[in-house]
C-alpha positions in Angstrom: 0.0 0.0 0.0 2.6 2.3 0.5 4.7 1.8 -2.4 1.3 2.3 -4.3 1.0 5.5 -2.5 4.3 6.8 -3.3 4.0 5.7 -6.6 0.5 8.0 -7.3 2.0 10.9 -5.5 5.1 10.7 -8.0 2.1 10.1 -11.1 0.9 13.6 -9.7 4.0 15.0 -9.3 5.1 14.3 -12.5 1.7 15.8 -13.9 2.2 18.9 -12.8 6.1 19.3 -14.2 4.8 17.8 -17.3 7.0 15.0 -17.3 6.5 13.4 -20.1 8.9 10.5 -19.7 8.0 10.0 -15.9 4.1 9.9 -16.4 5.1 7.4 -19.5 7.0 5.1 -16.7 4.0 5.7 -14.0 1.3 4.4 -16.6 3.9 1.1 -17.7 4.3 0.6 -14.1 0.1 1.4 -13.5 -2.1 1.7 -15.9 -5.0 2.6 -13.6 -3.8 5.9 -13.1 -4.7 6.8 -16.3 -8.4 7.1 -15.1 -7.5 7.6 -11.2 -9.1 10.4 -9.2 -8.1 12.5 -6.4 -11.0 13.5 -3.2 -12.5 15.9 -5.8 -13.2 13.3 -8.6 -10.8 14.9 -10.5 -8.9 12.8 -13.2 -4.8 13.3 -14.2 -6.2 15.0 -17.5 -7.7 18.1 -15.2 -4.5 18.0 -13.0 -2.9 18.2 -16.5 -5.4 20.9 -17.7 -4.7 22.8 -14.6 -1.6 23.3 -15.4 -1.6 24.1 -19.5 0.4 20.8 -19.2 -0.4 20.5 -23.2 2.0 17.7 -23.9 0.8 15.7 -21.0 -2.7 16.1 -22.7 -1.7 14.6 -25.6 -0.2 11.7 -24.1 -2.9 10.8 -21.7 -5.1 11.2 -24.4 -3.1 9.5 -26.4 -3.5 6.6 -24.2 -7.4 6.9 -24.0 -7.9 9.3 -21.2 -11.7 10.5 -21.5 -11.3 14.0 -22.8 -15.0 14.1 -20.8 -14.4 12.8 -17.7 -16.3 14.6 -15.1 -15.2 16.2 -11.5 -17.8 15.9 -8.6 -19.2 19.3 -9.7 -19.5 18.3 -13.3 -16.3 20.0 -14.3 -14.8 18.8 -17.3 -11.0 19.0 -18.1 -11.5 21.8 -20.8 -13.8 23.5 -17.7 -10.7 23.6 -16.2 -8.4 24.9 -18.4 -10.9 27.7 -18.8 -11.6 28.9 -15.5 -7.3 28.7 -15.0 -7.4 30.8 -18.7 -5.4 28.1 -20.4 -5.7 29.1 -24.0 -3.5 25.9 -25.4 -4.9 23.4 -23.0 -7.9 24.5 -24.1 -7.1 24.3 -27.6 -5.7 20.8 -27.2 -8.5 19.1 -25.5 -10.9 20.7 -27.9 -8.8 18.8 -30.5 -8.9 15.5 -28.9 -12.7 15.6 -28.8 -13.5 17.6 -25.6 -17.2 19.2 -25.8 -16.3 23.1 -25.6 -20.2 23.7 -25.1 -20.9 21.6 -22.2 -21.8 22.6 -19.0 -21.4 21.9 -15.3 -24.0 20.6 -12.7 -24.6 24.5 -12.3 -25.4 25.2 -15.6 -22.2 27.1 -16.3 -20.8 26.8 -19.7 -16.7 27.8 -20.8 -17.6 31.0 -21.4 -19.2 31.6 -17.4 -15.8 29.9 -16.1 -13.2 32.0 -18.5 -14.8 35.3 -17.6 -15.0 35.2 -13.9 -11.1 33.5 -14.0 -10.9 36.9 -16.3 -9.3 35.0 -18.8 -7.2 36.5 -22.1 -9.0 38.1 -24.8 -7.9 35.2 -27.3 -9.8 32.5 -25.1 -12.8 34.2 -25.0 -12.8 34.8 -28.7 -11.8 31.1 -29.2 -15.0 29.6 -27.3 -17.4 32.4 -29.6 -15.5 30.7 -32.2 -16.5 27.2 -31.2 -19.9 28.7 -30.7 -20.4 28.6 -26.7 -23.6 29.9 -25.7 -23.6 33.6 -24.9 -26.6 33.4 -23.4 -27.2 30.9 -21.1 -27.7 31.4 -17.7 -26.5 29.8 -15.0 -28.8 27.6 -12.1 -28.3 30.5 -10.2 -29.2 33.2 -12.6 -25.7 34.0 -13.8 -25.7 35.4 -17.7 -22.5 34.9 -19.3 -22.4 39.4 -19.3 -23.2 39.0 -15.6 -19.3 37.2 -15.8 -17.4 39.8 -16.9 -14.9 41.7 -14.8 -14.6 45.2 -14.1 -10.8 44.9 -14.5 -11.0 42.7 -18.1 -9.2 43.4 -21.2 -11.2 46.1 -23.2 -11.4 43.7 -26.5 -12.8 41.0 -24.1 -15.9 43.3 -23.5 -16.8 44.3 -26.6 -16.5 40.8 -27.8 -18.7 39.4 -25.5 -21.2 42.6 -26.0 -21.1 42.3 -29.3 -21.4 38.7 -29.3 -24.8 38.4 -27.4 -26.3 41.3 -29.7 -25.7 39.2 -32.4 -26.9 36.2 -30.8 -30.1 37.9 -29.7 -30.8 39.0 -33.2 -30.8 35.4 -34.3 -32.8 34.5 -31.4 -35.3 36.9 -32.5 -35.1 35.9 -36.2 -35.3 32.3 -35.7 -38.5 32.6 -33.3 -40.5 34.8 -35.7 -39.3 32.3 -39.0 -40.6 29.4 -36.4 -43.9 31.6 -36.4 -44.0 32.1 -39.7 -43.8 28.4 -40.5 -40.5 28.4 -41.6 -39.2 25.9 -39.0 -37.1 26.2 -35.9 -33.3 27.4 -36.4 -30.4 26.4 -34.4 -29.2 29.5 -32.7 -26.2 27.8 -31.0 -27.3 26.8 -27.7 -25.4 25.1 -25.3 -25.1 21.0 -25.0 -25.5 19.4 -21.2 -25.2 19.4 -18.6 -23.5 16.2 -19.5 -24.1 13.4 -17.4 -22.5 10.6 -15.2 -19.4 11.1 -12.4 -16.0 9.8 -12.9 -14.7 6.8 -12.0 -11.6 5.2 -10.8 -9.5 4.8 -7.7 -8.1 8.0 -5.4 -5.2 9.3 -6.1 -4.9 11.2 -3.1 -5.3 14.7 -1.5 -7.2 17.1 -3.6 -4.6 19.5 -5.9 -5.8 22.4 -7.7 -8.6 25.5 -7.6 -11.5 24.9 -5.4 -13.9 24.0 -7.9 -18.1 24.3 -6.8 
């Protein structure tokens, strides 16, 4: 038991310094840690999104980490990366599959997360690019505007302003075309919550944000 102990600590330790070559050794040695999670439910792929650890990403992806994989709050790796305003991590787990408009067990999508993180200018633009719902609200009646900082880059702002009027317009259009009988149009809402908690072993204490 405590050689498995030491050996998971050194799995998580090796997440977090992205090494590559260590983590490669860990999963030979273990190949449950792939899907192991820590008192939060978290897996390695959201210690590894965390910490913008893009090549670890790829090669516990590579090796069939779920790019979906849910914390106890519903927080997906690319949910991670966002509220930590990891552009490439983001990036990279989009890549591999991850669902950039899926949302949490409050309702909050990438877009809710990146804001109140205050995250750069070019991840916010990246999720309106991958078409995140501007305009869902959260459980608790959080809008995606309601998210963004006093203190946030200027462009960030008028993106996401700009953004919602657009997405309002089509919201408007699409309702009155449904009235006029000219069928429903997809306006870009968001997909989830998804469903169904992680599973695997611990891999000990909780590392990370406080997440919930």
């Amino acid at each position: 038991a405590e050689r498995a102990r030491a050996a998971q600590a050194a799995f998580v330790d090796a997440l977090h310094r992205a090494d590559i070559e260590q983590l490669a050794r860990a999963l030979a040695d273990d190949p449950k840690l792939l899907d192991a999670v820590d008192a939060l439910r978290r897996t390695p792929l959201h210690l590894a999104a965390h910490s913008n650890a893009c090549g670890a990403i790829e090669m516990l992806c590579a090796r069939g980490a779920r790019v979906s994989a849910e914390a106890g709050d519903g927080f997906t790796p690319l949910h991670f990366a966002c509220a930590k305003g990891n552009v490439d991590a983001a990036k990279a787990l989009v890549a591999k599959g991850a669902n950039p408009r899926g949302m949490t067990y409050k309702s909050e999508n990438a877009l809710h997360l990146a804001l109140v993180g205050n995250a750069s200018h070019k991840l916010v633009t990246y999720l309106l690019r991958k078409r995140v719902n501007v305009l869902a609200v959260s459980k608790k009646g959080k809008s995606v505007k309601d998210c963004v900082r006093e203190d946030c880059e200027p462009e960030t702002r008028e993106a996401i302003e700009k953004a919602i009027e657009e997405a309002e317009t089509a919201k408007t259009e699409a309702e009155a075309a449904k009235e006029a009988g000219g069928g429903a149009v997809e306006v870009g809402s968001s997909i989830g919550p998804s469903i169904g908690p992680s599973i695997g072993p611990s891999i000990g204490p909780s590392i990370g944000p406080s997440v919930g």
